[in-house]
TORZA-868050 format. One record per residue: residue number from 1; chain; z, y, x of N, C-alpha, C in turn. Coordinates in nm, 4 decimals, always signed. Each point is the difference from the previous one (the first is absolute). Example, Ala and Ser with C-alpha at 12.3 -4.5 7.8 and 13.67 -1.06 7.14 Angstrom:
% residues 2
SITE   resi   chain        npz        npy        npx       capz       capy       capx        cpz        cpy        cpx
SITE      1       A    +0.7800    -0.5690    +1.3190    +0.0000    +0.1190    -0.0890    +0.0000    +0.1200    +0.0900
SITE      2       A    -0.0720    +0.1050    -0.0350    +0.0060    +0.1190    +0.0820    +0.0730    +0.1090    -0.0770
//
This chain:
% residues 128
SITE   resi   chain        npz        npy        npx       capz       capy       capx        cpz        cpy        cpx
SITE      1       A    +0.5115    +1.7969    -0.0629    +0.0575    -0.1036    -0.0824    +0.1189    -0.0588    +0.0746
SITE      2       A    +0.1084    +0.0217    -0.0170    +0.1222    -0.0719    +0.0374    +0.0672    -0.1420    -0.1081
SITE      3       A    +0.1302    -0.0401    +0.0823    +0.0182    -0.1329    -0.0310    +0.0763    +0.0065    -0.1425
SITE      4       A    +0.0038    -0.0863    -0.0317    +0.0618    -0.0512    -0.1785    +0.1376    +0.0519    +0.0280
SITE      5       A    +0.0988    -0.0128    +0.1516    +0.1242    +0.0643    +0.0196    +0.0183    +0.0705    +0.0109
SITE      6       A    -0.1114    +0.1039    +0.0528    +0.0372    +0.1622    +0.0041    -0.0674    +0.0607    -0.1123
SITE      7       A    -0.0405    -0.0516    -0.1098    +0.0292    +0.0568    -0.1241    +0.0921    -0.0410    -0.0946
SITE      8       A    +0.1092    +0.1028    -0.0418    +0.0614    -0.0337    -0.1121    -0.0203    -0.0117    -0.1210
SITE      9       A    -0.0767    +0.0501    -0.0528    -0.0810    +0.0043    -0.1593    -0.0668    -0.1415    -0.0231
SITE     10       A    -0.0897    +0.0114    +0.1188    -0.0851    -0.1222    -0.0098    +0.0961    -0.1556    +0.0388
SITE     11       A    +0.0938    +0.0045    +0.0821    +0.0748    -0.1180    +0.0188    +0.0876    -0.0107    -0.1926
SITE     12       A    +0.0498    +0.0707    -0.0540    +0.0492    -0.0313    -0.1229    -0.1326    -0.0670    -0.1449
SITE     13       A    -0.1079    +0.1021    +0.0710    -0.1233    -0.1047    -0.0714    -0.0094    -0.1512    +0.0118
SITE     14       A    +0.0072    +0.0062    +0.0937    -0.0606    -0.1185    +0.0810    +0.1436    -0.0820    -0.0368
SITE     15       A    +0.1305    +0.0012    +0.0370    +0.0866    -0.0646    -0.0927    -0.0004    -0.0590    -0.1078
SITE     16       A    -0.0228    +0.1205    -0.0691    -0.0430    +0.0045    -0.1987    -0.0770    -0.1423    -0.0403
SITE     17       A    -0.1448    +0.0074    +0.1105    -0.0876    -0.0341    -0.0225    +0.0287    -0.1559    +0.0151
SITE     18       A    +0.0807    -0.0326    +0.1481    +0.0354    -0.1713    +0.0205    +0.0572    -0.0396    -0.0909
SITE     19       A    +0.1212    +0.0858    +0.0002    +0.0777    -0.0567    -0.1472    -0.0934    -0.0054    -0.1462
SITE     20       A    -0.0853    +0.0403    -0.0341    -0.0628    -0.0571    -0.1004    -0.0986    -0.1247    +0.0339
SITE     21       A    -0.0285    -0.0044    +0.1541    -0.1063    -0.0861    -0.0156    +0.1251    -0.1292    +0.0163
SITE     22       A    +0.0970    -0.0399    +0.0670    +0.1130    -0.0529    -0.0103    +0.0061    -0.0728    -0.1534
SITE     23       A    +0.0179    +0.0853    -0.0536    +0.0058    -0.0491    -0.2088    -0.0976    -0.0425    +0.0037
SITE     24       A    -0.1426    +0.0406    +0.0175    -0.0847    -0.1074    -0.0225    -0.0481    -0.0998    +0.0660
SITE     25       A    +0.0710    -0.0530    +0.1128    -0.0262    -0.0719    +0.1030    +0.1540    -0.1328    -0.0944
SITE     26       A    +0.0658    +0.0687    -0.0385    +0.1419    -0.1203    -0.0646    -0.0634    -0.0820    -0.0907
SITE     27       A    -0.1404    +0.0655    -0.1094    -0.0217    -0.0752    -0.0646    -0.1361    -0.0740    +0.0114
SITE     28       A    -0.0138    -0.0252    +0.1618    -0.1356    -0.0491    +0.0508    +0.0323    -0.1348    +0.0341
SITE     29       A    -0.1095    -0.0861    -0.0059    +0.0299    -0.0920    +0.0437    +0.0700    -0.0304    +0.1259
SITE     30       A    +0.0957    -0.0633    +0.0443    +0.0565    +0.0147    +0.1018    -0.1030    -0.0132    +0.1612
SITE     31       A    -0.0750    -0.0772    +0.0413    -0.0540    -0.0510    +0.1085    -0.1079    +0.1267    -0.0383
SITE     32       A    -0.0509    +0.1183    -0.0677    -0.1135    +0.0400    -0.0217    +0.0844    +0.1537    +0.0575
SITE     33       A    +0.1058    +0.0239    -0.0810    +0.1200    +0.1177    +0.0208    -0.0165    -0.0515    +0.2022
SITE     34       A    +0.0501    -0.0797    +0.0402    +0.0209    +0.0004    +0.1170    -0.1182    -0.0005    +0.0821
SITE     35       A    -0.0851    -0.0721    -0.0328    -0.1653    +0.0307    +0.0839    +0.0076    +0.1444    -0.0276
SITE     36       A    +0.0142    +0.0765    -0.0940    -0.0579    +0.1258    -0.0149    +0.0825    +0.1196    +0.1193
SITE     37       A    +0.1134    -0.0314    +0.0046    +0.0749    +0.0819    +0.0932    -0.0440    -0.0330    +0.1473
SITE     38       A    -0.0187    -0.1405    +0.0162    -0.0147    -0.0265    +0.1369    -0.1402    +0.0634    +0.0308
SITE     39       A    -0.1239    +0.0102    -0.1118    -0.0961    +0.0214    +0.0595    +0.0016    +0.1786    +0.0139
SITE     40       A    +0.0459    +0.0485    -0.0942    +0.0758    +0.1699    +0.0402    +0.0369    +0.0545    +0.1171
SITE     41       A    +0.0780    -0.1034    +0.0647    +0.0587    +0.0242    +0.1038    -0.0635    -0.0180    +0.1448
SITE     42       A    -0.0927    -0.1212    -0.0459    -0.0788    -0.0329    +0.1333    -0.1617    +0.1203    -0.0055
SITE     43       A    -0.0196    +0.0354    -0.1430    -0.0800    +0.1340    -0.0043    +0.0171    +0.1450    +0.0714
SITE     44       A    +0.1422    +0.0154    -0.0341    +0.1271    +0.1329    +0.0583    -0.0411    -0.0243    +0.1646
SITE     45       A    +0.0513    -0.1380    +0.0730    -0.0111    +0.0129    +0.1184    -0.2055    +0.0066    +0.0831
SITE     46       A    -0.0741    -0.0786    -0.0805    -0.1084    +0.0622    +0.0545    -0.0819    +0.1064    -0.0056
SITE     47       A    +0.0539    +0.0721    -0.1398    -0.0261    +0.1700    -0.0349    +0.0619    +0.0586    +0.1440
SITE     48       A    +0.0900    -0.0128    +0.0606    +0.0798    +0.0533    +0.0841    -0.0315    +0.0060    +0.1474
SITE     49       A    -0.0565    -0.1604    -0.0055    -0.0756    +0.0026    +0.1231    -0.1682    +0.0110    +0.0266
SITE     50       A    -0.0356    +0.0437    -0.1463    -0.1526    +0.0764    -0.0162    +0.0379    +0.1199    +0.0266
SITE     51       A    +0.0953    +0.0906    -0.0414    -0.0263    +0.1058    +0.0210    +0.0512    +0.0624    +0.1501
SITE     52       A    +0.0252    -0.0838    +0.0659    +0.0441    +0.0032    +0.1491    -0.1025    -0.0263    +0.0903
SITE     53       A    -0.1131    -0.0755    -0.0660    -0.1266    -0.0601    +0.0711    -0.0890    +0.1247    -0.0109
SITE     54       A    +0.0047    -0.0086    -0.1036    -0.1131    +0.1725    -0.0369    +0.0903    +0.1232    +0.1059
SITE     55       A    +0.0985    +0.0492    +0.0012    +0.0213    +0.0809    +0.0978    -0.0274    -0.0168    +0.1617
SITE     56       A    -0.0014    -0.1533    +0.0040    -0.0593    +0.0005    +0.1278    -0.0990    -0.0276    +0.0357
SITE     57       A    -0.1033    +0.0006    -0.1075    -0.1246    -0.0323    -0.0090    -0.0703    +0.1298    +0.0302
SITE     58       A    +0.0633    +0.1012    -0.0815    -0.0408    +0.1328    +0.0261    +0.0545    +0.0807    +0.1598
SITE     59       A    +0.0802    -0.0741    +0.0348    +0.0421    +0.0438    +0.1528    -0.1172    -0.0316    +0.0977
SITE     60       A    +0.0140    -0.1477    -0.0403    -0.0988    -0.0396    +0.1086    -0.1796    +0.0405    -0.0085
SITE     61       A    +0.0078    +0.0573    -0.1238    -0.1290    +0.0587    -0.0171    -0.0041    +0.1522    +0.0673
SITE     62       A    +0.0815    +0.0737    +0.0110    +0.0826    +0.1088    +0.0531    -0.0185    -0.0505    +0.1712
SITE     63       A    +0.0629    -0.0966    +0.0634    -0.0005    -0.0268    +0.1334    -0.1593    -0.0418    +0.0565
SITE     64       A    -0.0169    -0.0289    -0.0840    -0.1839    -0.0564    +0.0306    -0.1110    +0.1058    +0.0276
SITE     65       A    +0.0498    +0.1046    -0.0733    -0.1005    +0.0976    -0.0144    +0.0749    +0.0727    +0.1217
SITE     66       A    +0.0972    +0.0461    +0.0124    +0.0629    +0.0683    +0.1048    -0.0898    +0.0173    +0.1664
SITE     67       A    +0.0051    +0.0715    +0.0452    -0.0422    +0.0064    +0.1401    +0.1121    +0.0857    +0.1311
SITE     68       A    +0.0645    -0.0250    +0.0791    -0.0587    -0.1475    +0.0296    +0.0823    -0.1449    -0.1142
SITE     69       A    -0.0662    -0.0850    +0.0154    +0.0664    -0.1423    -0.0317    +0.0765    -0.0739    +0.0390
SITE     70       A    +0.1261    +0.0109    -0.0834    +0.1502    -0.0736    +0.0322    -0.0021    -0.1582    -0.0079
SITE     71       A    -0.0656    -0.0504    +0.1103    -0.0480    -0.1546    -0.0553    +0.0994    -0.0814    -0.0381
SITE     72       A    +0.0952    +0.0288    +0.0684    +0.1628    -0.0851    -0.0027    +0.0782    +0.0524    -0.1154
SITE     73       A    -0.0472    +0.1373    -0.0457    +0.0799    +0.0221    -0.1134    -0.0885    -0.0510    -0.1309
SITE     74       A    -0.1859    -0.0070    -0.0104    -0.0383    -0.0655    -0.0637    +0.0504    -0.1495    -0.0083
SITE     75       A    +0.0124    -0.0939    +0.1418    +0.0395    -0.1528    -0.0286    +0.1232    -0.0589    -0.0801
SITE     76       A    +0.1131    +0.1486    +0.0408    +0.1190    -0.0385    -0.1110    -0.0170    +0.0256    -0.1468
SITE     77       A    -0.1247    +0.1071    -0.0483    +0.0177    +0.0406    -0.0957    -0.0869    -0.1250    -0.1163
SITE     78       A    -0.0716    -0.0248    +0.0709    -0.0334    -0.1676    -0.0505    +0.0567    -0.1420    +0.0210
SITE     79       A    +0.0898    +0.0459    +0.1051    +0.0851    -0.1164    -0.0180    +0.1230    +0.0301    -0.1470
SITE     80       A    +0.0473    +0.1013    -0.0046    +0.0603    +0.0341    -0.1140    -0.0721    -0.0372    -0.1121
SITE     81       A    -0.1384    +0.0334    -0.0145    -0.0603    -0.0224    -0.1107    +0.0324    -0.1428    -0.0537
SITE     82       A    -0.0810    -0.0628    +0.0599    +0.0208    -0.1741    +0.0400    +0.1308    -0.0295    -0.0922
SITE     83       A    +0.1107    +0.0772    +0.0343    +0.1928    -0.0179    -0.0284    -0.0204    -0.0135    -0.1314
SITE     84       A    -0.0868    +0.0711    -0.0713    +0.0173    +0.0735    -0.1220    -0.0606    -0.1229    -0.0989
SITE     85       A    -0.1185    -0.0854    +0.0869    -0.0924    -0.0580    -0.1046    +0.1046    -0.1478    -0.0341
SITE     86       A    -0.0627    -0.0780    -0.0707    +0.0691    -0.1329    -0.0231    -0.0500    -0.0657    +0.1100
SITE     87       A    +0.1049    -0.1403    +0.0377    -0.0149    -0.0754    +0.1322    -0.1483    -0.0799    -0.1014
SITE     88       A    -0.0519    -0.0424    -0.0310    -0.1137    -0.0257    -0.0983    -0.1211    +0.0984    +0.0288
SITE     89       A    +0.0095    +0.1392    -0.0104    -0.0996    +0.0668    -0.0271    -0.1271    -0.0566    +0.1042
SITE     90       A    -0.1325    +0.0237    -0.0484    -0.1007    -0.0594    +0.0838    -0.0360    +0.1116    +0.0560
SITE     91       A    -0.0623    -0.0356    +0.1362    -0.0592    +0.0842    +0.0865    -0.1198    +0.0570    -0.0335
SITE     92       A    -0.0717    -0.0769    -0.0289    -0.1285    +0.0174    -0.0642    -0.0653    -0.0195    -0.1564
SITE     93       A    -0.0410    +0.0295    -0.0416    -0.0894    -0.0179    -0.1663    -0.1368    +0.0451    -0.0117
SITE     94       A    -0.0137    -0.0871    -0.0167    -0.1987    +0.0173    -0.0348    -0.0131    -0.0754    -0.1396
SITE     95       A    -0.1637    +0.0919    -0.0153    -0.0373    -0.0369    -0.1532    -0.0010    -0.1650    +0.0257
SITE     96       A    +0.0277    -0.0842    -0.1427    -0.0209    -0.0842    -0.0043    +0.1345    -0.1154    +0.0305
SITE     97       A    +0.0754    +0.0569    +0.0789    +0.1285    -0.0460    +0.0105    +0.0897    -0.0252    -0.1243
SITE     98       A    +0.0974    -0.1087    +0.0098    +0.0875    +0.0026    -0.0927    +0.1344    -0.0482    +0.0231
SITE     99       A    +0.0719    +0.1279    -0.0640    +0.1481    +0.0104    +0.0376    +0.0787    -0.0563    -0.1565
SITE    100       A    +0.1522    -0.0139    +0.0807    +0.0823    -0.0589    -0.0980    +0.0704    +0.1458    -0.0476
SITE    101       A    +0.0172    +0.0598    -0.1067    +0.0566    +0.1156    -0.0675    +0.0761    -0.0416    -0.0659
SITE    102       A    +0.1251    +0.0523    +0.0388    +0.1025    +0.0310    -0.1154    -0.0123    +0.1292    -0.0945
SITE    103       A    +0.0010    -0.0180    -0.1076    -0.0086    +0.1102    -0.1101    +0.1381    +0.0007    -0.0891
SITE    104       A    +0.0594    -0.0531    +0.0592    +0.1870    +0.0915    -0.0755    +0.0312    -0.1042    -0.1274
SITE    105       A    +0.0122    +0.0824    -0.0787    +0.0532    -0.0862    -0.1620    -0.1307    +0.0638    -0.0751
SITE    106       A    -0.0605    -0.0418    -0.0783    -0.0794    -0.0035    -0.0619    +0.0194    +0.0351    -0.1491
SITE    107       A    -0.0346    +0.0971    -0.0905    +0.0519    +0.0218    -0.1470    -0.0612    -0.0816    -0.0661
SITE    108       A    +0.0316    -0.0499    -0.0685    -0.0365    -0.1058    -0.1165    -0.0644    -0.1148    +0.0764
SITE    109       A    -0.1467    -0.0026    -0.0035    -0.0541    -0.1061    +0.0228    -0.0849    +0.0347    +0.1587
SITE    110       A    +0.0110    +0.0768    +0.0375    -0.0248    +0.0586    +0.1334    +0.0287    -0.1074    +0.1197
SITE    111       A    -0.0784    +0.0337    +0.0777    +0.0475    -0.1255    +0.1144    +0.1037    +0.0369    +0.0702
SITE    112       A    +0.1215    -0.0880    +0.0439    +0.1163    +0.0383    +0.0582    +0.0013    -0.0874    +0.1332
SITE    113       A    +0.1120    +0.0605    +0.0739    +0.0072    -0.0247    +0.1136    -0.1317    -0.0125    +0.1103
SITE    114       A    -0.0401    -0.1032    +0.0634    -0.1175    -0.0193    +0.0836    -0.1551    -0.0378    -0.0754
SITE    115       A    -0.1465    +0.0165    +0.0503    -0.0647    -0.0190    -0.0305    -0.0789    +0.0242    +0.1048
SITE    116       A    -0.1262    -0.1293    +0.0140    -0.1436    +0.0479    +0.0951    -0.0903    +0.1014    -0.0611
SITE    117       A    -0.0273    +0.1273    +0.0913    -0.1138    +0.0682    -0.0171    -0.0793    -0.0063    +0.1269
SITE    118       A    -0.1046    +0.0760    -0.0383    -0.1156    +0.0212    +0.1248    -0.0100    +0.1295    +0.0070
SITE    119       A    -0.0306    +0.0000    +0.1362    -0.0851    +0.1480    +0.0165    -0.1109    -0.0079    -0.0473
SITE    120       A    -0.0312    +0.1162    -0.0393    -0.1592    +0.0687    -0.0439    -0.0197    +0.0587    +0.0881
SITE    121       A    +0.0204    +0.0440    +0.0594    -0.0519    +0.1415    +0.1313    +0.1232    +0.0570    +0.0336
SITE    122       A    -0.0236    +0.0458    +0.1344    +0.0983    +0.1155    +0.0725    +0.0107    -0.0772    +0.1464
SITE    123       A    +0.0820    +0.0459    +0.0687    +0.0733    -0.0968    +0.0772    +0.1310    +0.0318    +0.0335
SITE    124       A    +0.0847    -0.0605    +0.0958    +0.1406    +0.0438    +0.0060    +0.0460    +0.1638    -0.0008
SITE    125       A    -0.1303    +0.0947    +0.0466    +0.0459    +0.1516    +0.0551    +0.0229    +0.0436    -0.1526
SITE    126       A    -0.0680    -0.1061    -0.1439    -0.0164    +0.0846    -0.0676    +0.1498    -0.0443    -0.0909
SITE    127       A    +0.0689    -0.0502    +0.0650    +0.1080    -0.0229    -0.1519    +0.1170    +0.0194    +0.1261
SITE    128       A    -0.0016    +0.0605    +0.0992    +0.0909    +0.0323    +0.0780    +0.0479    +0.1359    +0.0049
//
């Protein structure tokens, strides 16, 4: 899978496509048109730095198993990790806990922006 720039077909889609959402963003409410782009954009950049976390998630799963063990190349590869998460993200999660979630824009009557949930079960290894 390569980037939106090194395809040409798909970069004229993807054009096509702003420019229509553009027209329908002119006849949006204004403050709703602009939440909607900003939250796009702040989506774009943590898609970007999820999928940078997962590659080094799988490295360092790669260095772990390895023999012998690169301890210093494991400590950077979690310090990178770390880079990737939000200055926010929690260290830990256990059942019963409750975090503040943002859930984006919401369609219709959907909950938007932030909201408290709880854990039900897992703990941090499992949503990492």
């Amino acid at each position: 899978m390569g980037t939106l720039r090194d395809d040409e077909s798909k970069r004229k889609d993807a054009k096509a496509r702003i420019k229509a959402l553009w027209g329908e963003l002119l006849d949006c409410d204004a403050d709703l048109a602009l939440k909607t782009v900003e939250w796009y954009l702040e989506k774009t950049n943590i898609n970007k730095k999820h999928l940078k976390e997962m590659q080094l998630r799988k490295q360092l799963k790669y260095l772990e198993a390895s023999s012998p063990r690169d301890e210093e190349k494991i400590r950077e590869t979690k310090k990178d990790i770390k880079q990737t998460l939000p200055p926010e993200y929690p260290d830990t999660i256990f059942s019963g806990d409750i975090l503040h979630v943002k859930f984006g824009i919401g369609v219709g009557v959907e909950l938007s922006d932030g909201h408290y949930a709880i854990i039900l079960s897992g703990s941090v290894n499992d949503f990492v």
